[in-house]
C-alpha positions in Angstrom: 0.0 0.0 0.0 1.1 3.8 -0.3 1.6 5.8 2.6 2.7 9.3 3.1 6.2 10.4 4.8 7.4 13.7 5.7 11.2 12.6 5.1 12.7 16.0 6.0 12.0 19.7 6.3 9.8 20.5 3.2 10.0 17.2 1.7 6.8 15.3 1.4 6.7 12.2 0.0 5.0 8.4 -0.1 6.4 4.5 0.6 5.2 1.7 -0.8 5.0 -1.2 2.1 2.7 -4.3 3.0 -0.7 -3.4 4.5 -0.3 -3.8 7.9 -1.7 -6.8 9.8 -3.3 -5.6 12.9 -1.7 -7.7 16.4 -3.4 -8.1 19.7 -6.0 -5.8 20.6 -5.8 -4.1 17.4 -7.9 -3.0 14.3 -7.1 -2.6 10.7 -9.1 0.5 9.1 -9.2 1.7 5.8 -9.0 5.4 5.7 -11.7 7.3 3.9 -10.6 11.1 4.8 -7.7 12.3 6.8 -6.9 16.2 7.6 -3.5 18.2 7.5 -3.4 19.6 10.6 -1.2 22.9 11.6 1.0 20.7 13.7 1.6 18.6 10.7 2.6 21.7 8.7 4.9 22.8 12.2 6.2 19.0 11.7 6.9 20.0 7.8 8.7 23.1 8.0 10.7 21.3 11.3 9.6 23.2 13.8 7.2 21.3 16.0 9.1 20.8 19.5 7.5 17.1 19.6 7.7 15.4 16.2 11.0 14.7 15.1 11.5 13.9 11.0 11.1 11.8 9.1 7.3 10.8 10.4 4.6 9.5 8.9 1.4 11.9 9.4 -2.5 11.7 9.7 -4.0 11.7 13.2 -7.2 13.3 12.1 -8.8 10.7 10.2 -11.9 8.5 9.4 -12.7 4.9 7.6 -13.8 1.4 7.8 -12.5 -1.0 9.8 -11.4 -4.2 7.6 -9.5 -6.4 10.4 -9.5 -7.2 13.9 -6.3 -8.6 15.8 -6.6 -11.0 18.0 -8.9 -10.4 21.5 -10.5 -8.0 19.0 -14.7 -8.0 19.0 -15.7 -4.7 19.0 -16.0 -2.2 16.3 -16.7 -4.8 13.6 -15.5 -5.3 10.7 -17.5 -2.9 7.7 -17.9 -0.3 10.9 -17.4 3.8 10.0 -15.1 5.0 12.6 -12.9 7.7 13.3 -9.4 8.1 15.2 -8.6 9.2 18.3 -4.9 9.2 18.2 -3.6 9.3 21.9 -2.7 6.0 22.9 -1.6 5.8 26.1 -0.2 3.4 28.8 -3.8 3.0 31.2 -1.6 3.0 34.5 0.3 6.6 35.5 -1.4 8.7 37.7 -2.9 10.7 35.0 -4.9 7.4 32.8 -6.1 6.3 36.1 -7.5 10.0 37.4 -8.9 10.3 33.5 -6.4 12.9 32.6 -4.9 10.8 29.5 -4.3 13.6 27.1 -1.2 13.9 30.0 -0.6 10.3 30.1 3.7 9.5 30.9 4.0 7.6 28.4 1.8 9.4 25.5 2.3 8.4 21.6 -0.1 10.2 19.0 -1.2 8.4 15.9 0.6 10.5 12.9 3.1 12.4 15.0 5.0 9.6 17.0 4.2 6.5 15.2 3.0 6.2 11.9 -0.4 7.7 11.0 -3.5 7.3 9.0 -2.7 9.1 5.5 -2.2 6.1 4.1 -4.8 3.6 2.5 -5.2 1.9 5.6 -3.2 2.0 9.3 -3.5 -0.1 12.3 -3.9 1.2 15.8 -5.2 -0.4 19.3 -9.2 -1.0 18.9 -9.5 0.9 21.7 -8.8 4.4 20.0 -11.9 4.1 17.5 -14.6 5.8 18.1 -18.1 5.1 16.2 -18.8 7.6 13.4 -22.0 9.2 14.3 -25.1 8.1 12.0 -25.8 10.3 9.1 -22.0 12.1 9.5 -20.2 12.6 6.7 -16.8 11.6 6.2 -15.7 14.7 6.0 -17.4 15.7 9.3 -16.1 12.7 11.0 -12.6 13.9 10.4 -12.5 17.0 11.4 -14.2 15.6 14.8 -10.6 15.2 16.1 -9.6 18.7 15.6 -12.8 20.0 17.1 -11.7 18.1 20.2 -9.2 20.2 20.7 -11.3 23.0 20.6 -13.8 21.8 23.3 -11.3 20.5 25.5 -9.7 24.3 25.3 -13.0 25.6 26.5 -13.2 23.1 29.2 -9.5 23.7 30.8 -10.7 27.2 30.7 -13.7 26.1 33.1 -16.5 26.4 30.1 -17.2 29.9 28.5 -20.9 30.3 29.6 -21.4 34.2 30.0 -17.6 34.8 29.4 -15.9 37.8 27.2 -13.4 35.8 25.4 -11.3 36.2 22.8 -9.3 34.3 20.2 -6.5 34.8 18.7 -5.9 32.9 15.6 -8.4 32.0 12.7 -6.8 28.8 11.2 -8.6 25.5 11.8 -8.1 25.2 15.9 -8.9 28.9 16.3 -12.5 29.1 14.3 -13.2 25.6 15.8 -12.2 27.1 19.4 -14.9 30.2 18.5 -17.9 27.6 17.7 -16.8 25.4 20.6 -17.0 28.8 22.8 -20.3 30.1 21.0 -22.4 26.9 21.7 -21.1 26.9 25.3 -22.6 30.1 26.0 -19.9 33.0 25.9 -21.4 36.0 26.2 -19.3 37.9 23.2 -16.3 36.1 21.3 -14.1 38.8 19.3 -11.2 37.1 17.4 -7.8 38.5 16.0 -6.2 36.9 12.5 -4.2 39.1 10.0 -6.1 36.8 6.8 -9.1 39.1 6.0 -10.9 36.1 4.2 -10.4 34.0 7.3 -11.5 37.3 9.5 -15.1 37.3 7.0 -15.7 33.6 8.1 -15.1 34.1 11.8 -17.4 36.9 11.4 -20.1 34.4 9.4 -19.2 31.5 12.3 -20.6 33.6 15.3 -17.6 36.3 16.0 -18.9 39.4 17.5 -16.2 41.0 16.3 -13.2 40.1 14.4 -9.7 42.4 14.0 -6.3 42.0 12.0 -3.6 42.0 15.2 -1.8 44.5 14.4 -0.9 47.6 16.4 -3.8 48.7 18.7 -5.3 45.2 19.0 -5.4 45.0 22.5 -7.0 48.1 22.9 -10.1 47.7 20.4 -10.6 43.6 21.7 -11.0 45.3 25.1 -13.3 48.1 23.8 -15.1 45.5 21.7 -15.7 43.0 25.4 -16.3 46.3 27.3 -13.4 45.6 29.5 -10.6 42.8 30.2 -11.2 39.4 28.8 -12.3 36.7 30.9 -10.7 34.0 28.6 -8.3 34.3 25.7 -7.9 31.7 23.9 -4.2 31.9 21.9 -4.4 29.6 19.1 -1.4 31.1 17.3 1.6 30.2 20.6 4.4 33.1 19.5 6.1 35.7 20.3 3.9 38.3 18.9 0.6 36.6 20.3 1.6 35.5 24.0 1.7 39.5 25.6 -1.2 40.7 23.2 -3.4 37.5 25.1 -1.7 38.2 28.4 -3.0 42.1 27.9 -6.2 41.1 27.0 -7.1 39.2 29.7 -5.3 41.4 32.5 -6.7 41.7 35.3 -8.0 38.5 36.7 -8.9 36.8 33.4 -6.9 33.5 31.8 -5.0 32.6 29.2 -5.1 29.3 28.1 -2.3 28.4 25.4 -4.0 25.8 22.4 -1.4 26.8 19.5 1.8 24.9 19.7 4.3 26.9 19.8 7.6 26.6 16.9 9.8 28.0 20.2 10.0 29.7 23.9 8.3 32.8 24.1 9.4 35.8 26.4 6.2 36.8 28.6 5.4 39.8 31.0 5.7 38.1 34.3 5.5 40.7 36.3 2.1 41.4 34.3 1.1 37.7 35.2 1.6 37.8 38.9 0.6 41.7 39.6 -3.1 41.5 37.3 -3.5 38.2 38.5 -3.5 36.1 35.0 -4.0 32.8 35.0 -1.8 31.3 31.9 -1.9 27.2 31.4 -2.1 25.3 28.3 -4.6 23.2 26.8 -3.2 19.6 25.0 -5.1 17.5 23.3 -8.2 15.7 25.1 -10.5 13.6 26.6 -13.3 11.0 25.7 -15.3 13.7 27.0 -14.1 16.2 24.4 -14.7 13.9 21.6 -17.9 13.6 22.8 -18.7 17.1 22.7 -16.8 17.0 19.8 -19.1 14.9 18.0 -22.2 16.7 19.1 -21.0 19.9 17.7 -19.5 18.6 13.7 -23.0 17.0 14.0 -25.4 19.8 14.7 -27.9 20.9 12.1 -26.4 24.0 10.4 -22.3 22.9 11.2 -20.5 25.0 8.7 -18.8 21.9 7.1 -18.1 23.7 3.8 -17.1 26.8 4.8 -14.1 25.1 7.2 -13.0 22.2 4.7 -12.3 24.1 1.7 -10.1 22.2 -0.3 -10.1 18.3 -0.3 -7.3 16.2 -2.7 -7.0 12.0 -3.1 -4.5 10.9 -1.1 -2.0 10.3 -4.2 -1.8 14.1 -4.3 -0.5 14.5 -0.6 2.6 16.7 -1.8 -0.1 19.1 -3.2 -2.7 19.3 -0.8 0.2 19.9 1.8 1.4 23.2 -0.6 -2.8 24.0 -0.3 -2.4 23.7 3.7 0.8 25.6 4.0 0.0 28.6 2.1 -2.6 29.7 4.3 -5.3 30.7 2.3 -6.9 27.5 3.0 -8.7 26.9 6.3 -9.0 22.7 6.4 -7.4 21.0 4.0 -8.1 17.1 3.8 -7.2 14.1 1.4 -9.4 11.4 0.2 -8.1 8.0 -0.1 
């Protein structure tokens, strides 16, 4: 079968090996769709602190499982699943208090073994989850990515009646708005220098939506009528970590979804004197995928307008060009 490698910074590429034959406690699935995700494009350009080259991506994917390993019964073969890539060790500390997304010994699907963009990948039964009826493929992929969004929300302690803000209007940031929207914030205004992507932020529920550039701070906080009660920073850098931090002075948090390409300088004395709570939000829960699912399958989920470009999988260096050059907002590959 093919499956796509990322050999090297800005190399994209494919191998040709056996289909895999899933072992203990394992299913075989046939991928449908699987997303690019912005850490994949971090992985691509060699910057993500986490994934070292080559890999072999695709954590945000969907299909039909075709094989069960042995001690396998459940989901059965010709069943619609989709991924949930942490697989984790079930014993430290954080498995057994249901913090896994922390777990010690933590491997992601498509970032530290290989993924599914590939015409078909093997991972522990355990990490499917049942496609909801009448969700498209599409939809069902882009489930994972959306868990990252309502797992932000819920680190920051929900966003019912909250002024929030996010910065960042890629994939995780307009998920992070509709995660916040259907949880109840009050007013959501959200920063992104892409006017197109500033236009659908707008059209997804935004109050308000500004390029953050000089100034930002100051109209965000005359847009929430005072200091933020939650930013969400989806963009992790130098130039978005004070402009949150600002934001959300006094008393509000700061909860960190982006991952950032390196360390960032921050105000401390800001921090501790305004009382800013800063933490970071990584990955998720069964919970969040729950909530996850919920949300992609809503009547009136803005499927089209957040996968814009889709590619078959045997055009993987292309779509990856389509994901990198930012004026997509999800781009996915069909197998």
């Amino acid at each position: 079968m093919k499956r796509v490698v990322v050999r090297s910074a800005g190399e994209v590429g494919y191998v040709d090996e056996p289909l895999p034959e899933p072992g203990p406690g394992e299913a075989r699935v046939r991928t449908s769709v699987v997303g690019i995700c912005g850490s994949d494009l971090h992985a691509l350009a060699g910057e993500h602190p986490f994934i070292p080259l080559p890999y072999f991506p695709g954590h945000e994917a969907c299909g039909v499982v075709d094989s069960l390993g042995p001690g396998v019964s459940a989901p059965a073969v010709g069943t619609r699943v989709l991924l949930e890539p942490n697989v984790t060790c079930g014993a430290c500390e954080y498995c057994t208090s249901g913090r896994y997304n922390l777990c010690e010994k933590l491997v992601v699907v498509g970032c530290q073994s290989p993924g599914a963009m590939a015409e078909a990948f093997v991972v522990p039964a355990s990490r499917l989850y049942l496609v909801p009826e009448g969700m498209s493929d599409a939809g069902a992929a882009l489930v994972e990515p959306m868990s990252t969004a309502t797992h932000a929300v819920r680190v920051a302690g929900g966003a019912s009646g909250k002024r929030a803000a996010v910065l960042g209007a890629g994939t995780i940031g307009l998920l992070t708005l509709v995660a916040a929207k259907a949880s109840g914030a009050a007013r959501v205004v959200v920063t992104e220098p892409n006017e197109a992507k500033r236009e659908l932020a707008l059209r997804l529920g935004a109050d308000a939506a500004f390029s953050p550039g000089a100034g930002v701070v100051e109209k965000v906080r005359e847009e929430l009528g005072g200091h933020a009660d939650v930013v969400w920073d989806c963009v992790a850098a130098q130039a978005s970590v004070p402009q949150a931090i600002a934001m959300a002075e006094k008393g509000g948090a700061v909860v960190v979804v982006g991952v950032p390409a390196a360390d960032v300088a921050i105000p401390l004395a800001i921090v501790q004197d305004r009382e800013v709570r800063l933490e970071g939000s990584a990955m998720y829960t069964r919970t969040d995928v729950d909530r996850a699912a919920e949300l992609v399958g809503a009547p009136g989920f803005a499927l089209s307008s957040l996968v814009t470009k889709t590619f078959p999988l045997d055009e993987a260096v292309e779509a990856f060009a389509a994901a990198a050059s930012g004026a997509e907002v999800k781009v996915q590959l069909a197998a």
